[in-house]
Residue, then its C-alpha position, 0 to 999 in steps of 0.5 A: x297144719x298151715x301157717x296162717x297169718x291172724x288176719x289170714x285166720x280171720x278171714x278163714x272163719x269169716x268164709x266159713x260163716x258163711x258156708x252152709x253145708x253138710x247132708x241134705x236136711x242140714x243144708x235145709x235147715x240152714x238156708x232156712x235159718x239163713x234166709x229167716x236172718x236176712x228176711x229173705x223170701x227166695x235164695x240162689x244156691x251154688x254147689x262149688x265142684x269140679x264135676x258137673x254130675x256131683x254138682x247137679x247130685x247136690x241140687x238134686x239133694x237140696x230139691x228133694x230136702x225142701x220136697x220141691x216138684x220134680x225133685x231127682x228128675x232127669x229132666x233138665x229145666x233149661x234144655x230146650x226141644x226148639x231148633x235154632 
């Protein structure tokens, strides 16, 4: 319902374009898709939340859609038991 500008409007579908989204085997899909279109062979994904348990679920959901190990563990990869 917004007033946008064209070139405002151009740069909203530009964004979009490059936004994957959508349920966990659509995400998979299309960073499967995405990667195979720049010839990539690995990819950094980031979830845009506020709430840090959403963001880790989303993870979670994308580990489980690609059948990584661990996938839905507690575990936290970048915790370590060392003390400082």
């Amino acid at each position: 319902a917004a007033d946008y500008t064209e070139p405002e409007r151009d740069y909203l579908r530009y964004q979009q374009s490059l936004t994957v989204e959508g349920n966990p085997e659509r995400v998979r899909d299309g960073l499967i898709a995405l990667a195979g279109e720049y010839g990539a062979e690995e990819m950094m994904v980031l979830t845009v939340t506020h709430d840090y348990a959403h963001r880790r679920r989303s993870y979670e959901l994308l580990a489980e859609a690609f059948g990584l190990p661990g996938a839905g563990s507690s575990a936290s990869p970048t915790t370590s038991s060392a003390a400082s």
